[in-house]
N, C-alpha and C positions, 0 to 999 in steps of 0.2 A: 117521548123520552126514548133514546137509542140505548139499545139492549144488545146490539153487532160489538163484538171482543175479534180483539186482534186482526186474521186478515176477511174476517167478511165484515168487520164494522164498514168499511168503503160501501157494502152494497145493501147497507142498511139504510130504509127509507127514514126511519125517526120512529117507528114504531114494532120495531123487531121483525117486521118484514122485508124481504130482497125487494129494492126497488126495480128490478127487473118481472117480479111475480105477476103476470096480467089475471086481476082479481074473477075478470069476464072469462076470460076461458080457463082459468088453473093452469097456464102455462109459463112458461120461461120466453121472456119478449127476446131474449139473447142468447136462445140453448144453443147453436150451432159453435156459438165464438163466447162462448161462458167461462168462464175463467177456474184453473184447475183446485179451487175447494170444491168446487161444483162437481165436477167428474167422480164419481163416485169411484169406476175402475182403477182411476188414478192415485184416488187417495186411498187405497187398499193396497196399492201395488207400497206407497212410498213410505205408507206409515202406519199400516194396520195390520199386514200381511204375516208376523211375527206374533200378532197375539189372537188373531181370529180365523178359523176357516173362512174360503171364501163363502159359503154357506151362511154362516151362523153374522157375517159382516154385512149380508143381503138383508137376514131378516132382520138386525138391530136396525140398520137405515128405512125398513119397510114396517117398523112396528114407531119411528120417529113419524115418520108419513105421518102415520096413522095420528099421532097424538095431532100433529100440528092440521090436520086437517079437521079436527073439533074445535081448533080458536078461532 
């Protein structure tokens, strides 16, 4: 069952994971040319930047890690 909303449902495998995620090494098989929901810097600059320090928009993406690195 695909769990991907809006623009990352396209790089939803069917199981709420980026079909891009190489399960073997925890990497991004297409981080160079990733597309810009991916880019963290980017989506801070375009649409987070007004309600988060750069700081405190680090750690909510790095305290996300975390969760999704227990499923």
């Amino acid at each position: 069952m695909s769990t991907g909303r809006g623009e990352t449902q396209c790089l939803d495998r069917g199981d709420g994971i980026c079909r891009h995620y190489q399960t073997d090494s925890h990497l991004c098989a297409i981080y160079d040319k990733r597309p810009q929901i991916c880019r963290v810097e980017d989506q801070y600059l375009l649409n987070y930047q007004s309600q988060y320090s750069w700081q405190e928009f680090i750690a909510l993406n790095q305290a996300a890690c975390l969760i999704l690195n227990k499923l």
